[in-house]
C-alpha positions as CSV (number, residue, x, y, z in Angstrom):
1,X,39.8,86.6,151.8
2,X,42.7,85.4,148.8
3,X,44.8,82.6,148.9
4,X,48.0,84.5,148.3
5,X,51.5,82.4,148.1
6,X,54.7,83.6,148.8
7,X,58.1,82.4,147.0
8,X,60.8,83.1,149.2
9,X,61.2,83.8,152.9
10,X,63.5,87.1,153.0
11,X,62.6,90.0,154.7
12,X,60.9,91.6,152.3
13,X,58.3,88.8,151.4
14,X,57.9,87.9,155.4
15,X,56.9,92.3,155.1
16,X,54.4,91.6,152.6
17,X,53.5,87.9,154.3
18,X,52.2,89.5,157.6
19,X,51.3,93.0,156.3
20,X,48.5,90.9,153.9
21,X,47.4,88.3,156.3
22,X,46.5,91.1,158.6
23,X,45.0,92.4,155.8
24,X,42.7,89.4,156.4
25,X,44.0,87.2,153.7
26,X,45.4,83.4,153.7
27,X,49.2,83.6,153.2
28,X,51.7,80.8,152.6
29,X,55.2,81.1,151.8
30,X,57.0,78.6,150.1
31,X,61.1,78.9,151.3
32,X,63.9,76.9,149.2
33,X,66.1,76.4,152.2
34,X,65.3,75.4,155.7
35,X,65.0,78.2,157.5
36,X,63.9,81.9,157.4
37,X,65.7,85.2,156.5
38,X,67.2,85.4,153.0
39,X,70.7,87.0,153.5
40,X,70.2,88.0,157.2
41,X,72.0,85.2,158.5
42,X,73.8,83.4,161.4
43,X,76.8,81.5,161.7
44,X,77.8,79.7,165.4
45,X,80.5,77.5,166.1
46,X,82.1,76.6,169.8
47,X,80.1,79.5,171.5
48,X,80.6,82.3,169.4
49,X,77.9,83.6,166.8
50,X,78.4,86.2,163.8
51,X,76.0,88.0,161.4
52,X,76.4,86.8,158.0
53,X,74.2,89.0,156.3
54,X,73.2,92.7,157.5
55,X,75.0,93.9,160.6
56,X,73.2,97.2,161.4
57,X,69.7,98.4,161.3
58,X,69.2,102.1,159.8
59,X,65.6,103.6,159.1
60,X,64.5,101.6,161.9
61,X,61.2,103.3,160.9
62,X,60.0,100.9,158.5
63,X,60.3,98.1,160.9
64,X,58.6,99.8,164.0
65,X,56.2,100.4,161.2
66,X,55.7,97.3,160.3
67,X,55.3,95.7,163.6
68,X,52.7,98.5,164.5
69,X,50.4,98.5,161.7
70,X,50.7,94.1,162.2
71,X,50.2,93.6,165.8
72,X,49.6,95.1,169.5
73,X,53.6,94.2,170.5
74,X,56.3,97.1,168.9
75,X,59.3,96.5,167.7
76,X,61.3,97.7,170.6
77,X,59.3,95.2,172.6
78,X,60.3,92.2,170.3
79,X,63.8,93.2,169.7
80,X,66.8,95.3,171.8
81,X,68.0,98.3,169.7
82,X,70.8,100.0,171.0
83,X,72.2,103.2,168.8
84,X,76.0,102.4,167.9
85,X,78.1,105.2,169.0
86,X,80.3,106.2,168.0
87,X,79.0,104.9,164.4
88,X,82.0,104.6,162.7
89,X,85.6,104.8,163.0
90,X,87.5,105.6,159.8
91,X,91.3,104.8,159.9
92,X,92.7,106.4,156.3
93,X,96.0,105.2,154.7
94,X,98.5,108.3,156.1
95,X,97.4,106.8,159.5
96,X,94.7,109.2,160.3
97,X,91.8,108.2,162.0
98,X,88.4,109.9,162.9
99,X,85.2,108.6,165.2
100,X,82.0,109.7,163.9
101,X,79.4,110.3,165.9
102,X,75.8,108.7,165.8
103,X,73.2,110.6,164.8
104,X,75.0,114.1,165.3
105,X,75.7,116.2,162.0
106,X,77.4,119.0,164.6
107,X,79.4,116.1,166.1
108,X,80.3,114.4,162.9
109,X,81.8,118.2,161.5
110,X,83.5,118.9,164.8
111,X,84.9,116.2,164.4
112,X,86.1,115.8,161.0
113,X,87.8,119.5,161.8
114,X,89.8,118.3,164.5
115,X,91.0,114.7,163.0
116,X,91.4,116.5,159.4
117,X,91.3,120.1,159.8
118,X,91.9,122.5,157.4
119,X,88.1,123.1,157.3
120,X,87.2,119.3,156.3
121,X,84.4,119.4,159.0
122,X,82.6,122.4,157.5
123,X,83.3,121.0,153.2
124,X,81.6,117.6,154.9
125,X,78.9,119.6,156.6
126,X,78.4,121.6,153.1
127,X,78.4,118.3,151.2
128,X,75.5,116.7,153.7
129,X,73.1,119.6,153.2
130,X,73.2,119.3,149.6
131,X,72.6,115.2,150.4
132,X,70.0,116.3,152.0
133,X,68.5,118.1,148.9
134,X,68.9,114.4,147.4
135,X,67.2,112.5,149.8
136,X,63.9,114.9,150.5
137,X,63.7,115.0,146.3
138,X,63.6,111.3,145.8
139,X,62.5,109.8,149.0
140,X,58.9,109.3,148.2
141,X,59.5,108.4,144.5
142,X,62.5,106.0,145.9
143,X,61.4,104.2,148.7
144,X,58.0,105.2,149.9
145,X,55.9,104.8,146.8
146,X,56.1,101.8,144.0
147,X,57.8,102.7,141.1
148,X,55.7,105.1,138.9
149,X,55.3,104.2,135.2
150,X,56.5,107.3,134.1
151,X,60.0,106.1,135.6
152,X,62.1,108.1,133.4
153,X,61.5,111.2,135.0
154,X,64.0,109.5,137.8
155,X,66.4,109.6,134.9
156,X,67.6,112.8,136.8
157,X,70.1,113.2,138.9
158,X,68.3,115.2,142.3
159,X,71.8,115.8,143.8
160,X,72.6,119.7,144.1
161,X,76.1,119.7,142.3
162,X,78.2,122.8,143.0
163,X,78.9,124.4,139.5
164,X,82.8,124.1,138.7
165,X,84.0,126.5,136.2
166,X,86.5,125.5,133.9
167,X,88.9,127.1,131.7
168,X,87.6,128.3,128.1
169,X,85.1,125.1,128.6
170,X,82.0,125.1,129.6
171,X,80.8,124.4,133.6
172,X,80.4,121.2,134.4
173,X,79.0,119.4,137.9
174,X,79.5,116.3,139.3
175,X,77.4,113.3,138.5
176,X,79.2,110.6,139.9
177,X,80.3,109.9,143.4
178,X,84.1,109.7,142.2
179,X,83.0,113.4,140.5
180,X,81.9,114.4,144.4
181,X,84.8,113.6,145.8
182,X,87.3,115.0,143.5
183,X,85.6,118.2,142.8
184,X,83.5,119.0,146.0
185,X,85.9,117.5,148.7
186,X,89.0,119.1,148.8
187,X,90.5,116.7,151.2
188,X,91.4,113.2,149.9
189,X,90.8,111.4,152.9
190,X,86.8,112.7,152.8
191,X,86.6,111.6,149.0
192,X,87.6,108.0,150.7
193,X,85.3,108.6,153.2
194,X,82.5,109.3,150.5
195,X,84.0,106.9,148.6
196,X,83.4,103.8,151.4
197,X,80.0,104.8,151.9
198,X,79.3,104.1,147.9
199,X,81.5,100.7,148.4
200,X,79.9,99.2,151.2
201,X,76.7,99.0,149.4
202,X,78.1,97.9,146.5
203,X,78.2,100.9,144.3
204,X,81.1,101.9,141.9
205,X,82.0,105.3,143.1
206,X,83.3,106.2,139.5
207,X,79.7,105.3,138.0
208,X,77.5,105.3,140.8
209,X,75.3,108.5,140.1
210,X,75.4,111.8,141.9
211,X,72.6,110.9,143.9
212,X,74.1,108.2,145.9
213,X,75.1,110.8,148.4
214,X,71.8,110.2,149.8
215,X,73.2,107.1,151.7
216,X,75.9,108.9,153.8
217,X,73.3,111.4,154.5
218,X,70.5,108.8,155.5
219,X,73.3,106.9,158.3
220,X,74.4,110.0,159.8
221,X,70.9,111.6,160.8
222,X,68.7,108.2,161.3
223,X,71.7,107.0,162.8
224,X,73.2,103.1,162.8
225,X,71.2,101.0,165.2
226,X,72.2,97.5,166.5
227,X,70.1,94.6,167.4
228,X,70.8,92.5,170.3
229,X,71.2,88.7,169.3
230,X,72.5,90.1,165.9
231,X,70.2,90.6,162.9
232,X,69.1,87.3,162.7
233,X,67.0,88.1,165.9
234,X,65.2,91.1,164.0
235,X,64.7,88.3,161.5
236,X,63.4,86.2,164.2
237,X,61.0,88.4,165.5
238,X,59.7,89.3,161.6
239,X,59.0,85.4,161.3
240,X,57.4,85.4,164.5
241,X,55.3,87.9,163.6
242,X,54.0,86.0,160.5
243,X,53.1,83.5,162.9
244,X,51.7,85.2,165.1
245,X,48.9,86.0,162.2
246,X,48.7,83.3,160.4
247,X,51.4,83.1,158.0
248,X,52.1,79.6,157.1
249,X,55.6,78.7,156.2
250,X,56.5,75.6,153.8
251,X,60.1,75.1,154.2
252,X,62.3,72.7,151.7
253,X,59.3,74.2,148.8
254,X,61.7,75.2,146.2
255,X,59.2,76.8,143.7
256,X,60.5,75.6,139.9
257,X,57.3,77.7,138.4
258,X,54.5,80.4,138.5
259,X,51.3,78.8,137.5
260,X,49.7,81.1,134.6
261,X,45.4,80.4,134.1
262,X,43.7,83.4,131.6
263,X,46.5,85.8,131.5
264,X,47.0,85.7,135.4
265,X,48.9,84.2,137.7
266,X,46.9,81.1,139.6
267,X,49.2,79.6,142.3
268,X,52.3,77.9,141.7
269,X,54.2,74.9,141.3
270,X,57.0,73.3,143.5
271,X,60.1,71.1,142.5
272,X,58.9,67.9,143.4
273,X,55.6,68.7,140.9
274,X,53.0,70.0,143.7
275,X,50.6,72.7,142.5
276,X,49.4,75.2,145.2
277,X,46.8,77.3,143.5
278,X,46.5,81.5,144.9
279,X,45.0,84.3,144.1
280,X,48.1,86.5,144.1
281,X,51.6,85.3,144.1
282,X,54.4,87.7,145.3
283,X,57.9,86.9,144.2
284,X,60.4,87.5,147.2
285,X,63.9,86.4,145.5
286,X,65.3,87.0,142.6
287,X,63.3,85.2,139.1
288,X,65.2,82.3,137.7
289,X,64.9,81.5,134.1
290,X,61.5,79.7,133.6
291,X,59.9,81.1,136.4
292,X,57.0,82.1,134.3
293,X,57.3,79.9,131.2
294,X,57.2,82.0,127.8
295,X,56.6,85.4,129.9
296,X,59.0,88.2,130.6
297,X,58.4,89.5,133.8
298,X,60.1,92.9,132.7
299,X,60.5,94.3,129.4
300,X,63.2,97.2,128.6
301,X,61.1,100.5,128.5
302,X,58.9,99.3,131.2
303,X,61.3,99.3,134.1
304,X,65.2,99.0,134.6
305,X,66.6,95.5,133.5
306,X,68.7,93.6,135.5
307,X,72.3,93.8,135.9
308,X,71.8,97.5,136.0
309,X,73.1,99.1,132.6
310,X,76.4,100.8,133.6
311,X,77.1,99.6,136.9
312,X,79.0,95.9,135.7
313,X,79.3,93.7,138.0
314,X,77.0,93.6,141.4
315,X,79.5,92.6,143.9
316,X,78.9,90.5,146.7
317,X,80.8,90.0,150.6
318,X,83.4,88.6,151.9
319,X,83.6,87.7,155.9
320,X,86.1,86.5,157.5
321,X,84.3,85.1,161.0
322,X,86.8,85.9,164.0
323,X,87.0,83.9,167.5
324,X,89.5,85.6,169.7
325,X,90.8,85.0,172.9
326,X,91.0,87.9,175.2
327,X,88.2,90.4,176.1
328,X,86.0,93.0,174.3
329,X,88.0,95.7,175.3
330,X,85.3,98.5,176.9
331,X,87.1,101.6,174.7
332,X,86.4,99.5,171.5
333,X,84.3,100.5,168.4
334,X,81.6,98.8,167.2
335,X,82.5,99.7,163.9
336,X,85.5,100.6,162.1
337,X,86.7,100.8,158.4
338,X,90.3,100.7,157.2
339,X,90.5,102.4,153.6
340,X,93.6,101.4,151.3
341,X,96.0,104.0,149.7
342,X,94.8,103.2,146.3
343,X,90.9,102.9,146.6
344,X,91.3,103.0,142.6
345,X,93.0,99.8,142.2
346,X,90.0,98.6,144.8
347,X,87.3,100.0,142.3
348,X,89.0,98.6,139.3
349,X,89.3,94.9,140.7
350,X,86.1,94.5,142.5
351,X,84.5,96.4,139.3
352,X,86.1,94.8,137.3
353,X,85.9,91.0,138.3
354,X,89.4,90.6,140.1
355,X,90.6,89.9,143.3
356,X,91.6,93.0,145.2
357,X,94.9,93.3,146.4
358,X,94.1,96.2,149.7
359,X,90.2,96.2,149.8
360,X,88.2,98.7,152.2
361,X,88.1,96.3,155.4
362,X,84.9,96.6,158.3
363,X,86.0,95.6,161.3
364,X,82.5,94.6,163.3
365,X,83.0,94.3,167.2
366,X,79.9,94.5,168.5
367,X,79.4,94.3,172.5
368,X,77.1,91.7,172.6
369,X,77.1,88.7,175.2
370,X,75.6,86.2,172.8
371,X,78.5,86.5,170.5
372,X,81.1,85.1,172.8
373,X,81.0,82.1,175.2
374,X,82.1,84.3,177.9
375,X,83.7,87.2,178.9
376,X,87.0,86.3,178.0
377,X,86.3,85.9,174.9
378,X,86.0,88.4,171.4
379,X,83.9,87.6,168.5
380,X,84.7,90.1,165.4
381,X,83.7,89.8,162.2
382,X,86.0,91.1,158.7
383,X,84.0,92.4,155.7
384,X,84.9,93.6,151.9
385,X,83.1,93.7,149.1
386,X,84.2,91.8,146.8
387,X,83.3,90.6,142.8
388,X,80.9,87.7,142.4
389,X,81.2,83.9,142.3
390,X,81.6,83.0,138.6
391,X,84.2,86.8,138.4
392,X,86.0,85.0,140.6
393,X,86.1,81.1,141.9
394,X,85.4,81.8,145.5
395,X,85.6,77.9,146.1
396,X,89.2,78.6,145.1
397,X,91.0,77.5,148.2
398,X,94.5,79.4,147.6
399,X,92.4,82.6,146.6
400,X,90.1,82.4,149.6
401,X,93.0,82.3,152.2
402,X,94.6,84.9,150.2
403,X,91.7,87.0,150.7
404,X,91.2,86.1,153.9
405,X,94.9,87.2,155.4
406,X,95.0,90.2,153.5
407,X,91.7,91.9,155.7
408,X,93.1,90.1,159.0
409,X,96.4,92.1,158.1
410,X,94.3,95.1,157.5
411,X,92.6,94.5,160.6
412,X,95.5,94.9,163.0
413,X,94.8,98.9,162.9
414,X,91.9,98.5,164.7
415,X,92.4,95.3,166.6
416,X,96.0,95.4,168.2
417,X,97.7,91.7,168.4
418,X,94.8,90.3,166.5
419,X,97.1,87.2,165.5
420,X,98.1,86.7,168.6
421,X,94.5,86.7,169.8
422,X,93.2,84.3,167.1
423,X,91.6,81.0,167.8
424,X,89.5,80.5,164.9
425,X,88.7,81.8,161.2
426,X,85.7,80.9,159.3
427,X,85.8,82.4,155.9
428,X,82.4,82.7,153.9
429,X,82.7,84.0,150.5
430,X,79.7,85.3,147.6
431,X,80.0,81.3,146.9
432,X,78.6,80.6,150.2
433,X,75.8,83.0,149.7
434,X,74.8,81.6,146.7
435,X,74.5,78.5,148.0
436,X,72.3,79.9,150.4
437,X,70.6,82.2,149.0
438,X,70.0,81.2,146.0
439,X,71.7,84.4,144.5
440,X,73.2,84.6,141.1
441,X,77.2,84.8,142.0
442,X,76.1,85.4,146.2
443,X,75.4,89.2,145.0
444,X,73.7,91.7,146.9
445,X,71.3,94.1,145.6
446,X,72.1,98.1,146.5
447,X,68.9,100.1,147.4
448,X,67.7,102.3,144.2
449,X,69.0,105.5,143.1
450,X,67.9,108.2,140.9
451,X,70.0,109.4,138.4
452,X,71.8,107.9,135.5
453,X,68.5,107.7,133.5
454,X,67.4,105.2,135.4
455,X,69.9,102.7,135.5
456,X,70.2,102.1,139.4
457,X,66.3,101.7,139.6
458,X,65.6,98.4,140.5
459,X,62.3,96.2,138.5
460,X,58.5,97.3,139.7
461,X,57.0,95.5,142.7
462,X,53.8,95.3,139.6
463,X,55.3,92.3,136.7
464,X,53.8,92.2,133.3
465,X,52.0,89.6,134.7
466,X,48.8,90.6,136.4
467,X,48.4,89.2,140.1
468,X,52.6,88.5,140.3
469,X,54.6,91.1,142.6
470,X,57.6,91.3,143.5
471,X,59.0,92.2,146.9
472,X,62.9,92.4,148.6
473,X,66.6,93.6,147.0
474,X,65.7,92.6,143.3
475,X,62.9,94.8,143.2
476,X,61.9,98.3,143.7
477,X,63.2,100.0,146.0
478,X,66.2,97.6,146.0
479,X,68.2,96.5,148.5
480,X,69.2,96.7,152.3
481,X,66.5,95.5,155.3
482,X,65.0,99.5,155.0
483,X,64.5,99.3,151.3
484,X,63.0,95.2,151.4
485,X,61.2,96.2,154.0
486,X,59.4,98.4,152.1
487,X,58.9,96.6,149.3
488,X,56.8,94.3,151.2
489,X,54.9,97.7,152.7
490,X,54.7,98.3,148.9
491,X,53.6,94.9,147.4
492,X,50.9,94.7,150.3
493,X,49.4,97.7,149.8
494,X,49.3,97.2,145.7
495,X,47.2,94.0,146.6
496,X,45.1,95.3,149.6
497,X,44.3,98.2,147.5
498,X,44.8,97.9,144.3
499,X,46.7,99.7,141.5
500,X,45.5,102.8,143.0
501,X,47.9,103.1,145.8
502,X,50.1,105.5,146.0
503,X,52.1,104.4,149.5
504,X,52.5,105.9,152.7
505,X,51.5,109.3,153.5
């Protein structure tokens, strides 16, 4: 049995926490803030409660997973999952709109033929098998097994691209999502669709590679999946889990250092000077400057460097928090985007460090009793991804209304009389999320992607130095709670077993 510490308490390290003290060793995790959960946060005022972090669960595999191969209890009987159906509602700027079907590829086509037509259904349909191509090429290399050394070889793009001819030029095929869209698509308002999917994690659809189609095609056939309480309670029931087994959480323990003794890391060293030695220490947030004093934890050649080559800017959220009087009513979706006439001008600002005049809005209305203090009541939360604190000063009062009234306009096309209906608005902005995160700028990792020559791969869960890991959204396989959650499957099992393990089978 290993004394094995912890830095940070997000849900990828709280993976590796209570997949390693079931392993039989003595974990402690040392947590900068107060509480538990990284990013997946809550925010209640007067009755009403709203995410602040992750709003749906998809690949609920890894966390069923998780809570099987940790404990007696699943997941389903720690947690209420509900599927979200329809998943989404997409409302386009001619004043189309289309409901897509959970989990249903011949439900999602249908009906993309009857909202679009002119064969839209059957170009989506077309598009989603070659996805598919994508996702059974990379998933093992991407998000089941830790990053292999040879990583270059995930240079390559897996996505199928069609072959377009061109006049007395040579073929070419797409390798950007922008590309897909504009040359595999032929209707615009399914090159926005594609083109949301890419946003909403953070991805620059004119430089995100090829591959990134993989995302669509993972939420429409695992399917979006809601958590009652919000996903704080998923959170919750992670956290309980590490207690339930032993985990020891030291909240308040900012860690300033990584304790280094013969070439290894030995246990590590907290703010106020304490010294807490361990056998392994696994890194769950993203390394400050100094973490490990005169090491890099990363070299260029080794793995991909951080910010990505080629991607800019990693964006981060903004949420405007809604209490509304009035009730849920029952024909309303959970989830529905509103996607601006010039999604270039979007790309450009948010990509570019600027304020976005018409951002891609979410409008989250989830049917949940804790939300509201009663029935007569509406909680809905706004989202956009947006540049990061330090691109733009989000503690910029003027700007953050701004902001702020531009996605409650937007919002009225999926919330009729919204003003009318408003009580409160809380705005939390990437400034926020610094705060409490601890994120450079409040950003927010994407998961990893092939492609590009590697630059959307994220840094190994192995470091340069021997007995450090690294687990969540900075780290292989990058970001969203499927990806950290595997990342702690991943660190545990390079520690249980050694470098020898390959991951799941």
């Amino acid at each position: 049995m290993a004394r094995i510490a912890v830095i940070g308490a997000g849900m990828g390290a709280m993976a590796a926490a209570a997949r390693l003290a079931v392993a039989g060793h003595r974990v402690t995790v040392y947590e900068r803030s107060d509480t538990f959960g990284g990013s997946v946060g809550r925010y209640a005022d007067d009755g009403f409660a709203f995410d602040t972090g992750p709003t749906l669960l998809h690949l609920p595999a890894v966390y069923r997973d998780l809570f099987v191969k940790t404990g007696k209890e699943p997941l389903e009987r720690c947690v209420t999952m509900t599927q979200v159906d329809p998943a989404s509602r997409h409302v386009f700027a001619d004043g189309t709109a289309v409901s897509l079907p959970n989990a249903s590829r011949a439900g999602v086509v249908a009906a993309l033929d009857t909202a679009l037509g002119g064969g839209a259904g059957a170009a989506w349909g077309e598009f989603l098998d070659r996805a598919r191509d994508a996702w059974d090429r990379s998933r093992r290399p991407l998000l089941e097994e830790p990053l292999r050394s040879d990583w270059q070889v995930l240079g390559r793009d897996p996505y199928p691209a069609l072959r377009r001819r061109r006049l007395l030029r040579p073929a070419r095929r797409a390798d950007t999502v922008a590309e897909i869209g504009a040359w595999e698509l032929p209707d615009p308002r399914l090159a926005a669709l594609l083109d949301g999917y890419a946003l909403s994690y953070g991805l620059d659809p004119l430089r995100a590679p090829a591959a990134a189609a993989l995302l669509p095609y993972m939420e429409e056939t695992f399917g979006s999946w809601y958590v009652s309480g919000g996903i704080r309670a998923l959170a919750r029931a992670v956290y309980e889990r590490c207690l339930a087994r032993k985990v020891e959480f030291v909240f308040g323990g900012e860690v300033a250092r990584v304790v280094e003794k013969d070439g290894r890391a030995a246990g590590v060293e907290l703010v106020d000077g304490t010294v807490a030695e361990a056998a392994h220490v696994v890194l769950g947030a993203r390394p400050h400057p100094g973490l490990v004093p005169g090491q890099e934890l990363w070299r260029e050649g080794d793995v991909a460097v951080q910010p990505r080559p080629g991607h800019g800017v990693v964006p981060g959220r903004f949420l405007v928090l809604l209490s509304l009087r009035g009730a849920r009513p029952g024909d309303a979706v959970h989830r529905t985007l509103i996607h601006p006439a010039d999604g270039a001008a979007e790309r450009a600002a948010v990509f570019g460090g600027r304020l976005a005049d018409r951002p891609t809005v979410t409008v989250l209305r989830p049917d949940d009793p804790s939300t509201r203090p009663d029935d007569a009541h509406e909680a809905v939360t706004l989202m956009a991804t947006v540049a990061p604190h330090g691109a733009v000063d989000w503690t910029d009062q003027v700007l953050r209304e701004r902001c702020a009234d531009a996605l409650i306009e937007a919002a009225g096309a999926a919330v009729p009389g919204l003003r009318e209906r408003l009580l409160h608005a809380e705005v939390r902005t990437p400034a926020e999320t610094a705060d409490d995160t601890g994120a450079e700028g409040g950003s927010v990792p994407a998961p990893a992607l092939a492609g590009a020559q590697g630059a959307y791969l994220h840094p190994g869960n192995r470091t340069r130095l021997p007995g450090l890991y690294a687990a969540g959204g900075w780290s292989h396989p990058g970001g969203g709670l499927a990806h950290a959650g595997m990342s702690g499957a991943l660190v545990a099992g390079l520690i249980v077993e050694g470098d020898g393990f390959r991951g799941s089978q």
